[in-house]
C-alpha positions in Angstrom: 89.7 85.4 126.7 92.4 87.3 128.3 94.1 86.3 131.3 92.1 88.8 133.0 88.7 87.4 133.0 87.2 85.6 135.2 85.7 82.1 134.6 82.0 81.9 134.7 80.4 80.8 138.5 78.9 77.3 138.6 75.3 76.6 139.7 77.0 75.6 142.9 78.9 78.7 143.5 76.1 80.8 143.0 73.8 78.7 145.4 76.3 78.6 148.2 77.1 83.1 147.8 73.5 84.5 147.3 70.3 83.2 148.8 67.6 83.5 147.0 67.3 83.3 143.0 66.9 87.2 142.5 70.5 87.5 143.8 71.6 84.7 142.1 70.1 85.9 138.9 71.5 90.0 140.1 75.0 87.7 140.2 75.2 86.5 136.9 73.7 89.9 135.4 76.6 91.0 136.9 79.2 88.5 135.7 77.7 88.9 132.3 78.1 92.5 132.0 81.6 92.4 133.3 82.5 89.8 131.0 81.1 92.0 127.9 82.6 95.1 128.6 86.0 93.3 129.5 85.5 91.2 125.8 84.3 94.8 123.7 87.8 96.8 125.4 89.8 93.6 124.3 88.4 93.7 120.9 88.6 97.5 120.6 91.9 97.7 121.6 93.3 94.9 118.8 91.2 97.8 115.9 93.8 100.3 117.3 96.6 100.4 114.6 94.0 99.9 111.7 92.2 103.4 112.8 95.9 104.8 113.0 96.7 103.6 109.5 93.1 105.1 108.7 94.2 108.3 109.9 97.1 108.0 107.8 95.4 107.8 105.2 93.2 110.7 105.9 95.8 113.0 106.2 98.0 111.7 103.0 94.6 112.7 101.1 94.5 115.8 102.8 97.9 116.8 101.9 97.5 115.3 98.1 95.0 118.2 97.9 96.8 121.0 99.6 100.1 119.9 97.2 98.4 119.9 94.2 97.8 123.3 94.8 101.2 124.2 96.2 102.9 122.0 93.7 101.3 123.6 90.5 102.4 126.9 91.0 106.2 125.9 92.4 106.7 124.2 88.8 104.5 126.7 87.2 107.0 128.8 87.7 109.8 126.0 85.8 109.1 124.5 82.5 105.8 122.6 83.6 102.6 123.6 82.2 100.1 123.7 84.8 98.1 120.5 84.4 101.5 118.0 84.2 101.9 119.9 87.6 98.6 119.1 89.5 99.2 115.6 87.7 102.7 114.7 89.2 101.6 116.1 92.8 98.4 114.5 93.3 99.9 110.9 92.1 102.5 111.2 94.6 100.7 112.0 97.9 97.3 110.1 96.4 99.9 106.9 95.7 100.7 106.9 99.7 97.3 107.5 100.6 96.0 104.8 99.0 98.8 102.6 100.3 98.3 103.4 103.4 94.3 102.7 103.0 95.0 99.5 101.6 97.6 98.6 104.6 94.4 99.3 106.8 91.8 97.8 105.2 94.2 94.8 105.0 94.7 94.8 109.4 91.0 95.6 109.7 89.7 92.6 107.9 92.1 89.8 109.8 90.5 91.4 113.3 86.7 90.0 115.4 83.7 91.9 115.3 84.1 94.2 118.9 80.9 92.7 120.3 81.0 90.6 123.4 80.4 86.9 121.3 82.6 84.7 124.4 80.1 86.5 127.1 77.0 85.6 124.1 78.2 82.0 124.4 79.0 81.6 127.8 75.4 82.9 128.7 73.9 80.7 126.5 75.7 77.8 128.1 74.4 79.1 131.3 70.6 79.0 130.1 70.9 76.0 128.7 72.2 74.1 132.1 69.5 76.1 134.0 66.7 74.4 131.1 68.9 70.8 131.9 
């Protein structure tokens, strides 16, 4: 967890701050929601620069298609017949996109699931000293 969060309230601490067991449980409803949301941001923030590179990659594909157009009539115009042209365009910008798709994919695999599994185990610890 990050330096940020706050460590899970003993059974002692939560006897000696609320009064009755409904603001005990109200408590750790509390913790455990705070804890989630503060695990999910943490997680969503590290998924950052793959979405980036994914956009990358979006818009090299979107320019492969708007150059194979463009590019086919420029060297229409030369020596090229029409198809070598659409060829030589699309390779180039569809060679980046897919590098940058792979670079993605490749940051997007190494990073956690962006659900709250610390807060998960840290409840289930909880239930099972309450059961204890």
């Amino acid at each position: 967890m990050s330096s940020k969060a706050r460590r899970r309230p003993s059974k002692q601490e939560l006897a000696e701050t609320a009064d009755s067991p409904v603001e005990q449980n109200l408590m750790l409803a509390k913790y455990v929601i705070d804890a989630a949301q503060r695990e999910m941001a943490e997680k969503a923030r590290k998924r950052v620069p793959a979405l980036r590179m994914g956009a990358v990659a979006g818009v090299l594909g979107t320019m492969a298609v708007a150059a194979s157009y463009r590019m086919n009539l420029a060297l229409l115009e030369r020596k090229l017949p029409p198809e070598a042209a659409a060829l030589v365009a699309t390779a180039l910008y569809s060679g980046g996109a897919s590098a940058a798709a792979l670079a993605a994919m490749r940051r997007w695999r190494g990073l956690p699931t962006p659900l709250p599994t610390e807060t998960a185990k840290q409840v289930a610890e909880i239930i099972q000293e309450a059961a204890d």
